[in-house]
C-alpha positions in Angstrom: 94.8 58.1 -46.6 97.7 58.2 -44.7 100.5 59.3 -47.0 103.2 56.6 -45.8 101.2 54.2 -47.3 100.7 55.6 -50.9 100.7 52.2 -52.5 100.5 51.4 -56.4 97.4 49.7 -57.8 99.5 46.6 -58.5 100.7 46.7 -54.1 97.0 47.6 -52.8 96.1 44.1 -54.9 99.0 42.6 -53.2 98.5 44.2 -49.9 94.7 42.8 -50.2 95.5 39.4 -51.4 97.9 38.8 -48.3 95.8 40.4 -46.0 93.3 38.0 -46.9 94.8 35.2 -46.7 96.5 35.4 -43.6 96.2 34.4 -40.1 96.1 37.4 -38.0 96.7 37.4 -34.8 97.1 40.5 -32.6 99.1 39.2 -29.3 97.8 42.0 -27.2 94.4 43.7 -26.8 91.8 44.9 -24.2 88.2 44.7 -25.0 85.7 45.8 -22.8 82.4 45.7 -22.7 81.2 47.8 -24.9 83.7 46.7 -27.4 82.6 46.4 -30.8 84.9 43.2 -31.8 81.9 41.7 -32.5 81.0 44.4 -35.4 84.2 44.0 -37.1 83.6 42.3 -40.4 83.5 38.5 -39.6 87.0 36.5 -39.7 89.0 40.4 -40.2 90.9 39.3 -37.2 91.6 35.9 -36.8 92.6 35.8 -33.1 92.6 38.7 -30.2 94.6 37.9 -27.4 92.6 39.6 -24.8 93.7 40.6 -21.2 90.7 38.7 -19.7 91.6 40.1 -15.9 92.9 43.8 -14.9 96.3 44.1 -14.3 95.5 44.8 -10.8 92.6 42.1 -10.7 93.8 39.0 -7.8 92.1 35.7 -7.9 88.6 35.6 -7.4 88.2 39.2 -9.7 89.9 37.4 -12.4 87.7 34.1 -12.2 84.7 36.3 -12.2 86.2 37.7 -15.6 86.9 34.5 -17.2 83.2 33.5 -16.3 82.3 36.3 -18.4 83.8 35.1 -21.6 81.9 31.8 -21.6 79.1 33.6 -21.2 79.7 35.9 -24.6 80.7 32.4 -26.2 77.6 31.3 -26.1 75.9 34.5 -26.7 77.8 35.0 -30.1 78.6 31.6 -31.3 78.8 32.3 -34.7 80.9 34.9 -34.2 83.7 34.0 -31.4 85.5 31.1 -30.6 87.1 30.8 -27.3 90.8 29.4 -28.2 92.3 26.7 -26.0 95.0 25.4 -28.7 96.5 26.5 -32.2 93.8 24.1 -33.8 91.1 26.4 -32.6 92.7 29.5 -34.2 92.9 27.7 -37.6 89.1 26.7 -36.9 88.2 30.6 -36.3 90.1 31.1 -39.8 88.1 28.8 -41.8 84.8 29.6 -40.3 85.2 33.3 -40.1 85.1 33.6 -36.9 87.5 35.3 -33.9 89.3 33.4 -31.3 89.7 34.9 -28.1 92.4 33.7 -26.4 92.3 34.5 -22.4 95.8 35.8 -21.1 96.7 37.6 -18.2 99.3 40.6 -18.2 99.6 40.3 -14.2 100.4 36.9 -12.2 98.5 38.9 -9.8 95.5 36.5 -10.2 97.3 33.4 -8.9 98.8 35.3 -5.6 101.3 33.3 -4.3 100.3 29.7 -5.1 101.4 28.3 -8.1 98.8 25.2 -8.2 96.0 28.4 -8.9 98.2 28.5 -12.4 96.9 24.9 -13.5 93.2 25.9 -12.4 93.5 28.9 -14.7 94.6 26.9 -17.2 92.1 24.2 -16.9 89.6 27.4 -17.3 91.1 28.6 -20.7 94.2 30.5 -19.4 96.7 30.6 -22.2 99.6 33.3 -22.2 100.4 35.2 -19.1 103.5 37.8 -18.3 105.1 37.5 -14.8 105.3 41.2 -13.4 103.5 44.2 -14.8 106.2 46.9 -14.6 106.4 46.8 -11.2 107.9 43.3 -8.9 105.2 40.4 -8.3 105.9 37.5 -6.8 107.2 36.0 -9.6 110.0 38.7 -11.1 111.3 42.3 -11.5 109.1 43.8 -13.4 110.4 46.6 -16.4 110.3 49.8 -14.0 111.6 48.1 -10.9 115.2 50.1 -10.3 116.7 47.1 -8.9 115.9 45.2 -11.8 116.2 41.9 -9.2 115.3 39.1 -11.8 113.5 35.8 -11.2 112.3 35.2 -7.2 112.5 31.2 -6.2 109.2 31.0 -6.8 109.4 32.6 -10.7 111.6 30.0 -11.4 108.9 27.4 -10.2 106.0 29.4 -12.1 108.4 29.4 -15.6 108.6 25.2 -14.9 105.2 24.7 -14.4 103.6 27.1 -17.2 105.9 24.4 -19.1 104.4 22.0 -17.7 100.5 22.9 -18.2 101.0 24.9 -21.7 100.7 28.3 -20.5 103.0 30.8 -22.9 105.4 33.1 -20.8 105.0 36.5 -21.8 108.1 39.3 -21.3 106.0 41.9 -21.9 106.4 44.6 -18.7 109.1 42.6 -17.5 112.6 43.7 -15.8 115.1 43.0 -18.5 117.3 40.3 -15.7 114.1 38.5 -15.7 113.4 38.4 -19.2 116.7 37.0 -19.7 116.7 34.7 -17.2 113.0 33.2 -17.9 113.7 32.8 -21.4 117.0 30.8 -20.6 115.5 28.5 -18.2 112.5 28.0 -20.0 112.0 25.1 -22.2 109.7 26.5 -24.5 109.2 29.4 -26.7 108.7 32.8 -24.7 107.1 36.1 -26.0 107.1 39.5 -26.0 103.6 40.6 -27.0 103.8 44.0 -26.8 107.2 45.4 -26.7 109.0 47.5 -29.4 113.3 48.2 -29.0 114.3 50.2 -26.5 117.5 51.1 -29.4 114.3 52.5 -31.0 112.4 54.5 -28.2 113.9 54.5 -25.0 110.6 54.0 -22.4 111.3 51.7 -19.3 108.1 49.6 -21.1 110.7 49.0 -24.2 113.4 46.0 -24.0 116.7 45.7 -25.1 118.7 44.2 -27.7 119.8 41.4 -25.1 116.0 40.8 -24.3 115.3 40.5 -27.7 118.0 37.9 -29.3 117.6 36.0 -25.7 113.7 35.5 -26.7 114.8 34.6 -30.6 117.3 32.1 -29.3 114.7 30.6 -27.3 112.3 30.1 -31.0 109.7 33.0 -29.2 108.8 36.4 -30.9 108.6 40.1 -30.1 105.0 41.4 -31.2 105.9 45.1 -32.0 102.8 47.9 -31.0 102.1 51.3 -32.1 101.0 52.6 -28.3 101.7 56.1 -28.5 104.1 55.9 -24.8 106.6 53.3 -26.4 106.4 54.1 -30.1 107.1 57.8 -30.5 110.4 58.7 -31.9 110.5 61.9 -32.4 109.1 64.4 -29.2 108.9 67.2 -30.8 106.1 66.1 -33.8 103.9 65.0 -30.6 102.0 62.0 -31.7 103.9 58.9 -33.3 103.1 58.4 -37.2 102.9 54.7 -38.8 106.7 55.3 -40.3 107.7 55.6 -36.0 105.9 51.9 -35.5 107.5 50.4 -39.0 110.5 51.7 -37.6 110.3 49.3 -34.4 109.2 46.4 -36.6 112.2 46.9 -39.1 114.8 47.4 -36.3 113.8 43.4 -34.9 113.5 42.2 -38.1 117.1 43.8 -39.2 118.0 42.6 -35.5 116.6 38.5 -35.5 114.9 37.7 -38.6 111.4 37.9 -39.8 111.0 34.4 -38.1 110.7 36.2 -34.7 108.7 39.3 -35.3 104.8 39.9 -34.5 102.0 42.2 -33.7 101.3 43.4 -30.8 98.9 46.8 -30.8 98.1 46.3 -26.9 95.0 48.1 -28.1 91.5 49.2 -26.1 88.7 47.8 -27.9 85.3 49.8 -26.3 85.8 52.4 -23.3 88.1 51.4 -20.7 86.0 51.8 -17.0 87.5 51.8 -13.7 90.0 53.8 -11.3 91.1 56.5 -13.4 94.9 57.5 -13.8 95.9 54.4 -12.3 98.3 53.8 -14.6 100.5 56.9 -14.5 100.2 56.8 -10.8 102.2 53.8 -10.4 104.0 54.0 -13.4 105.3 57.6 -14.4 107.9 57.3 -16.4 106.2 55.1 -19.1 103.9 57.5 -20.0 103.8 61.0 -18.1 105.8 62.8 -21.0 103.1 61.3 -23.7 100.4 62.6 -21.6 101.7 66.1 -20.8 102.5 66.2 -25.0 100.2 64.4 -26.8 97.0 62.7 -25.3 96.1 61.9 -21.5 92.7 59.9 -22.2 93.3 56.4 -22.7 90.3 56.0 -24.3 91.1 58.3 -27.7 92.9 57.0 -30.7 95.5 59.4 -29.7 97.1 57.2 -27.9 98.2 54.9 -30.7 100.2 56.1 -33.6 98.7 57.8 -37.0 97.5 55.1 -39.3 96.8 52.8 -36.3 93.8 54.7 -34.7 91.9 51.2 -34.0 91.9 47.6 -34.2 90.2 48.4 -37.8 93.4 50.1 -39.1 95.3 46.2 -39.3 95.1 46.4 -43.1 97.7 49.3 -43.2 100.1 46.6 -41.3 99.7 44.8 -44.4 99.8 47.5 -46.7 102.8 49.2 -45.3 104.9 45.9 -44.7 104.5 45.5 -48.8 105.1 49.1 -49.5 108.6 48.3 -47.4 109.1 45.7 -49.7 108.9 42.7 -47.4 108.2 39.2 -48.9 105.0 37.3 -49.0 106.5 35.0 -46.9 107.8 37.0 -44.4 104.8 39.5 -44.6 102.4 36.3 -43.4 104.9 34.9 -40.7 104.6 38.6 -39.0 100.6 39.0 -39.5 100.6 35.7 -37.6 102.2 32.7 -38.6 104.7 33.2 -36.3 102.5 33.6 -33.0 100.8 30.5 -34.6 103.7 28.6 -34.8 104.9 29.5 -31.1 101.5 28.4 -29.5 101.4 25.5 -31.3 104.8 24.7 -29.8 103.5 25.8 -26.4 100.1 24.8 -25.8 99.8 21.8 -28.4 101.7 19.2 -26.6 
């Protein structure tokens, strides 16, 4: 029991009966494949957006890895649905099954030609951000010191994802590009797994101007409990479920309930591949949480007390009653307001 979350009878009733009957959508995960989404108890998440494609994957890796999801489609039909619009995530809620939607946290896979963006879509391609920390093709990405903002050809990418349906995502992105894709967009842009930077200063975090410019623009910031861009207090080593309520409560207090989601840019199954790849390129998002707290990317370590896995949702429920938010307000976060945004988005 974590002890944050020491709930009445009458607010674990609550807690359940919300939990229950909400749509849940977590904006941000990684499932690999020996990921046991498929043993989760059926409808407990109503949608996973999954990064289908590494961020280091180009064009043919990530086709390969798209292919891969039709295949598990039809090997657990009863269990997954693969989500092309908002219809299909209210489908997966009423049959008690999982939508998968395909998103990509790199434009990486497209290389430098923008018509690839309307084959990936045609494929199932629904969200994708437009640098990952570092500067693509598109934009500055969120540990780029020059924090350059949106190339020509961004500017291009943010009219045609438009165009076809495909969400813009902020996450990992230079704060000048943020700003300036959200603006020029004409549709609701995301942050799917960012907390405040007022909260935890990490390069990964965004600011207070990153976060009203997505707001104004109708999108949502999905708040995470990843260990690197969570913690709050060094000194206690690994972040605690109050350090990730605090991020959600500091962009509700900030924007409104309206424009708040989840976002636990979990690992579902054991992440394979190039080892340390991460902190190589990137140190100063997560070489002091390493050094501290937990190196292995596989442990539950790396996520904050309370939110060991992607089983530990219902204590997002719990603790947003025992916070005393509203009903309302409690089902807008657990999903509603994702729902709403790609419905805006990809609907059309």
């Amino acid at each position: 029991m974590v002890e944050a979350l020491d709930l009445t009878p009458a607010e674990e009733q609550r807690a359940a009966r919300l939990h229950a009957s909400a749509v849940k959508i977590d904006g941000c995960v990684q499932i690999h494949r020996d990921g046991n989404f498929c043993t989760m108890e059926p409808g407990e998440l109503t949608a996973l957006v999954h990064t289908v494609a590494h961020p280091l994957d180009r064009f043919y890796r990530a086709m390969q890895a798209m292919r891969e999801w039709y295949e598990l489609g039809r090997k657990f039909p009863e269990r997954i649905i693969l989500a092309s619009s908002s219809k299909d995530i209210i489908r997966a809620k009423e049959e008690k099954k999982t939508a998968i939607v395909m998103c990509f946290q790199s434009p990486k896979p497209i290389e430098d030609d923008l018509s690839n963006l309307e084959l990936f879509h045609k494929l199932g391609l629904r969200v994708m951000q437009i640098a990952y920390n570092g500067r693509s093709y598109l934009a500055d990405g969120s540990t780029e010191p020059d924090n350059a903002g949106l190339s020509t050809l961004g500017r291009l990418a943010t009219q045609e994802m438009n165009r076809l349906g495909i969400l813009i995502d902020l996450s990992h992105v230079g704060e000048r590009s943020s700003i300036e894709a959200a603006e020029l967009s004409s549709l609701p842009v995301v942050c799917s797994h960012s907390n405040p930077k007022a909260v935890t200063d990490n390069p990964r975090n965004i600011s207070d101007a990153e976060i009203k410019a997505i707001a104004e623009k109708g999108g949502v910031v999905g708040v995470s409990g990843w260990g690197p861009i969570c913690w709050r207090d060094r000194s206690r080593g690994r972040p605690t479920i109050e350090d990730f309520f605090a991020q959600l409560d500091y962009v509700v207090e900030l924007v409104g309930a309206d424009h708040v989601s989840i976002g636990t840019d979990m690992t579902i199954g054991t992440e394979v591949g190039p080892k340390g790849w991460y902190t190589q390129l990137y140190p100063g998002v997560t070489s002091e949480y390493d050094r501290l707290v937990e190196s292995d990317t596989n442990s539950p370590r790396r996520y904050a007390i309370g939110l060991d896995d992607i089983t530990a949702w219902p204590n997002i429920t719990r603790g947003m009653v025992k916070r005393g938010y509203s009903d309302e307000d409690i089902l807008k976060i657990l999903g509603g307001n994702l729902l709403r945004v790609y419905a805006q988005v990809w609907d059309r």
